[in-house]
N, C-alpha and C positions, 0 to 999 in steps of 0.2 A: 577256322573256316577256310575253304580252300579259295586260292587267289583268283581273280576275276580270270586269270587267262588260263587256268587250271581248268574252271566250269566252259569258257569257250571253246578251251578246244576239248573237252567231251563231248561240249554236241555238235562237234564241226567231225569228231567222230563216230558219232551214233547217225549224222547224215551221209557219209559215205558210206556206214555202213546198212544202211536201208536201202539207198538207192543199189548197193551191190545185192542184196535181197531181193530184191525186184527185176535187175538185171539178170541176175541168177536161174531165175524160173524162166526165161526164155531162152537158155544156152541147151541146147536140143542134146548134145552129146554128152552134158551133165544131167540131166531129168529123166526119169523113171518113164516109163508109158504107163499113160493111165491106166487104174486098176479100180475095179468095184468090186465090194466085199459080198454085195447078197445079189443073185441074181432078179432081173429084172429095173435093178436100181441104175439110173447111169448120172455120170460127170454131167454137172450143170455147162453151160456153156462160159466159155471162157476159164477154167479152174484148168487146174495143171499138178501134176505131183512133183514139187521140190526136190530134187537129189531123189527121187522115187522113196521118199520116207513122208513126205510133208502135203496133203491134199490144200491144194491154196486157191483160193477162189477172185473172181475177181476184185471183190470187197476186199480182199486183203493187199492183195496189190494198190489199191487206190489207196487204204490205211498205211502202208510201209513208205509208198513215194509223198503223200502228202507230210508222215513223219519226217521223211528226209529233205526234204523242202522247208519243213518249218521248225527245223533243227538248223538247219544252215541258214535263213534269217535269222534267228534269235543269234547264231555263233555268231556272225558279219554284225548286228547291231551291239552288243553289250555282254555283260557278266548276267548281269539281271535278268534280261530277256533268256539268256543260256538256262540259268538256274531255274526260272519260271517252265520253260519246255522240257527241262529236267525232271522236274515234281509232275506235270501235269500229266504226259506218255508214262512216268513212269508209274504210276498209281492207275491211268488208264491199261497200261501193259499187265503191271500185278494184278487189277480186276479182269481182266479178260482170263486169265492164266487162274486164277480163284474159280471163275465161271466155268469153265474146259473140263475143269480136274473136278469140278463137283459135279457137274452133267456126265463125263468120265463114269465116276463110281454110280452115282444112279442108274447108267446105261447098263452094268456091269461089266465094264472092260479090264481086261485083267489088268492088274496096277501099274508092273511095268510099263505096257503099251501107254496107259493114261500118262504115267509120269513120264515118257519118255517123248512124247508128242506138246506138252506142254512145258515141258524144262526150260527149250530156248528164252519164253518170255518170261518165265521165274528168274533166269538167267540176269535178263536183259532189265527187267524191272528194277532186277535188288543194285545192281550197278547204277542207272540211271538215280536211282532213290538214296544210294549211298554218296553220290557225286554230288547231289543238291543236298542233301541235308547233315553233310559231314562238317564236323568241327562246330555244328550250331548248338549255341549254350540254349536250355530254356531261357527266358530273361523274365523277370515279374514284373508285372502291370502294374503293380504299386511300386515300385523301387524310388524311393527319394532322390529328388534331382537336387545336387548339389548346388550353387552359385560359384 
């Protein structure tokens, strides 16, 4: 199992790295202009294109700094509280990135574009999910407690 200060500071890294995601999408000379694929259709207010690859809305911004804010509580409190915001984003990250990629192929996007729009949190899940759940043995519910 990795050491308490191992799990800390991955989420004292997955909090600077949110808040730089957030940060990110309003650095004007980094971001794409907005772009819409079908005519007729336009950008909801407040969304923005990431690095002009990324359509990011304002739910996502609000989901990236809230991650990064309660990544850096859990880091500044414990090991435990770390690992817990470790398991929780990162299962929530993997299911949204499950959701994306299967909405994706139902839409019929070509796969690239699907997998290439959804990677980052495939990315970012398998790491968060690796970081809490590495080194943990199953342990059995029956196991006899010695004296």
């Amino acid at each position: 199992m990795p050491s308490e200060k191992t799990v800390r500071v991955g989420a004292f890294v997955f909090a600077l790295f949110f808040a730089f995601v957030v940060t990110l999408g309003y650095m004007p000379g980094i971001n794409g202009q907005p772009h819409v694929h079908h005519a007729g259709m336009q950008m909801e207010p407040g969304e923005h294109m990431l690095m002009g690859l990324y359509r990011i809305s304002l739910l996502d911004d609000v989901t990236h700094g809230l991650s990064a804010i309660l990544f850096l509580v859990a880091a500044l409190h414990s090991g435990r509280a770390s690992r817990l915001a470790l398991t929780a984003f990162g299962w929530y990250y993997a299911y949204d990135a499950i959701i994306y990629l299967v909405t994706g192929v139902l839409q019929g996007k070509p796969l690239g574009e699907n997998i290439g729009l959804n990677i980052p949190h495939v990315i970012i899940s398998s790491i968060m999910l690796w970081l809490a759940y590495r080194g943990r043995a199953n342990m059995s519910v029956t196991s006899p407690v010695t004296a």
